[in-house]
DONU-828059 format. One record per residue (C-alpha): z, x, y; residue number from 1. Coordinates in Angstrom, 1 decimal, always signed. Each point is the difference from the previous one (the first is absolute). Layout:
N
+--------+--------+--------+-----+
!     up !   east !  north ! num !
+--------+--------+--------+-----+
!      Z !      X !      Y ! NUM !
...
+--------+--------+--------+-----+
END
This chain:
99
+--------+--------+--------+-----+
!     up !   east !  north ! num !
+--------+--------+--------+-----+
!   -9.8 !   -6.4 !  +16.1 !   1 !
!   -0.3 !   -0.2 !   +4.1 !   2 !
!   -0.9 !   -3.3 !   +1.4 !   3 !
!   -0.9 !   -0.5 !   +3.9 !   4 !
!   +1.4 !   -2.9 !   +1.5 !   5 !
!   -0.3 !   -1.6 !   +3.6 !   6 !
!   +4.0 !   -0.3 !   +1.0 !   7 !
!   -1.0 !   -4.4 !   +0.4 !   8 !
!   -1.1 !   +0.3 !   -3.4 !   9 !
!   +3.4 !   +2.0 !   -1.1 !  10 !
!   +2.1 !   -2.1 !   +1.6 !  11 !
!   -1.8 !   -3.3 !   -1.4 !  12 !
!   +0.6 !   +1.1 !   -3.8 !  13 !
!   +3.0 !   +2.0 !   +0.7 !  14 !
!   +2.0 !   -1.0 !   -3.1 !  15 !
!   -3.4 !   +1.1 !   -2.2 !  16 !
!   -0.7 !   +3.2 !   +1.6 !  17 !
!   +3.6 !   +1.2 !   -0.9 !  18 !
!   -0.1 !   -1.4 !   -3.8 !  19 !
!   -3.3 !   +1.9 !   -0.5 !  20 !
!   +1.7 !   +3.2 !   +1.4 !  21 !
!   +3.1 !   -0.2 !   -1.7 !  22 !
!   -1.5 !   -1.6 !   -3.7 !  23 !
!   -3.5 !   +1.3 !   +0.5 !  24 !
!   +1.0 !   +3.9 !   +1.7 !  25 !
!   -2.5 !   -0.9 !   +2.7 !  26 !
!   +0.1 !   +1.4 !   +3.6 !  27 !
!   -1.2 !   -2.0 !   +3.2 !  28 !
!   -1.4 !   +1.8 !   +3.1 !  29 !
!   +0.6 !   -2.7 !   +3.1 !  30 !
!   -3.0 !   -0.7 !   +2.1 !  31 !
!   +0.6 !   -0.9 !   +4.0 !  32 !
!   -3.6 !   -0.1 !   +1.4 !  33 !
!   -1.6 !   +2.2 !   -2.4 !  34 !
!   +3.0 !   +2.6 !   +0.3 !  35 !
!   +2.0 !   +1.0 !   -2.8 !  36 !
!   +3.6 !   -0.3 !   +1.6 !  37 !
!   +2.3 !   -0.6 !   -2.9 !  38 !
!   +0.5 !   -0.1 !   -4.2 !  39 !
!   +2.0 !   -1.8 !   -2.4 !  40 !
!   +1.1 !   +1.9 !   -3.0 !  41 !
!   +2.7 !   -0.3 !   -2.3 !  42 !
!   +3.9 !   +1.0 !   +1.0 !  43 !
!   +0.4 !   +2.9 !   -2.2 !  44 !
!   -3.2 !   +2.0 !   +0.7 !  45 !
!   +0.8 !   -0.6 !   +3.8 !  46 !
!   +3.5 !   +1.3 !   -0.7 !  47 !
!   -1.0 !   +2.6 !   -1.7 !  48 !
!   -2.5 !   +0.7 !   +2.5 !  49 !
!   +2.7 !   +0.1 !   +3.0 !  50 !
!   +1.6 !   +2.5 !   -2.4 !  51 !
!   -2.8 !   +2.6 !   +0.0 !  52 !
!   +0.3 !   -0.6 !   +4.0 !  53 !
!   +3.6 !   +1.9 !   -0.1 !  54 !
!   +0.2 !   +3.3 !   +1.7 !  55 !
!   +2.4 !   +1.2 !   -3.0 !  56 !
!   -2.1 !   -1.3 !   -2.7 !  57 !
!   -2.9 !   +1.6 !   +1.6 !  58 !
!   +1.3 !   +3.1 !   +0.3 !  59 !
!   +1.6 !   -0.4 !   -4.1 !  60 !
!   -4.0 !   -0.6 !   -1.0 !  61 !
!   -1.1 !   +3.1 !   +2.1 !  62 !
!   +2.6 !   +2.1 !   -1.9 !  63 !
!   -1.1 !   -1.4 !   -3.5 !  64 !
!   -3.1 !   +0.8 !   +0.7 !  65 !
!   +0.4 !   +3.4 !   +1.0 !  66 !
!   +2.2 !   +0.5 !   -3.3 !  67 !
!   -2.7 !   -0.7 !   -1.6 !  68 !
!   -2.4 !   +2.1 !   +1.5 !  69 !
!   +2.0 !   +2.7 !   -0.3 !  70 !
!   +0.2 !   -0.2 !   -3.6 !  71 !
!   +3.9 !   -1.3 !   +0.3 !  72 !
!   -0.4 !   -3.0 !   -2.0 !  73 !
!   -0.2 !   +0.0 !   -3.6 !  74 !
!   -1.5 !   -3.5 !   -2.1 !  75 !
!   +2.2 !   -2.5 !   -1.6 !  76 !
!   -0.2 !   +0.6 !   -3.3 !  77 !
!   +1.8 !   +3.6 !   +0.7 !  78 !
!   +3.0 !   -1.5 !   +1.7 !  79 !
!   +0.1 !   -2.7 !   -2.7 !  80 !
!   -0.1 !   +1.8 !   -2.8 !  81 !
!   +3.1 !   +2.5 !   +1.5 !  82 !
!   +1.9 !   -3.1 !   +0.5 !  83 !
!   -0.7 !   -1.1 !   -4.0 !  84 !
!   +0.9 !   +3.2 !   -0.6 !  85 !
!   +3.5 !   +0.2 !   +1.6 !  86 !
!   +0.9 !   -3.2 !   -0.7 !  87 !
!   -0.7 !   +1.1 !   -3.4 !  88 !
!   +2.5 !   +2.8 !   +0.0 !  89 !
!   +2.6 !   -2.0 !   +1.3 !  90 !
!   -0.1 !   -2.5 !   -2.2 !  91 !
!   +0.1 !   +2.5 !   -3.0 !  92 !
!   +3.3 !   +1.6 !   +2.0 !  93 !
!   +1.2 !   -3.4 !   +0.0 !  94 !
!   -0.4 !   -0.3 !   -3.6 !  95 !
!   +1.8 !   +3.4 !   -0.9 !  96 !
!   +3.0 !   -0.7 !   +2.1 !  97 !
!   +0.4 !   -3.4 !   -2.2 !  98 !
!   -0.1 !   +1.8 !   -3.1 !  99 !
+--------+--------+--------+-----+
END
């Protein structure tokens, strides 16, 4: 949830605003005059947030996408099911050899 806050208020009842967005997963937008001008959100969503902001992780997205436009991609379950399946076979060479 997004609460509005006047920055006086924020800075009154600092220690409460950041225990409701750490425990509570709420977001403050800061208020100077009316303006929003700042938010308070929890450490991890802004770190992954500055992540997204990378030129190189941009750019890693963009491709995946475009894999999977392009029909490059195949679902999960495929590429799990090959790795059962190998794993499989080695463990049944594994098995021979000790015999």
């Amino acid at each position: 949830m997004v609460h509005y806050l006047p920055i006086t208020k924020a800075r009154i009842n600092l220690g409460q605003v950041v225990r409701r967005v750490v425990r509570n997963k709420e977001y403050f937008i800061l208020e100077k005059d009316g303006i929003p001008v700042a938010g308070i959100l929890r450490a991890d969503e802004l770190e992954d947030y500055l992540e997204l902001q990378n030129p190189k992780v941009k750019r890693a997205i963009e491709k995946s996408n475009e894999d999977v436009r392009k029909g490059k991609t195949r679902p999960a379950e495929m590429l799990l099911a090959e790795f059962r399946k190998e794993n499989a076979a080695k463990r049944r060479a594994r098995r021979r050899k000790e015999v």
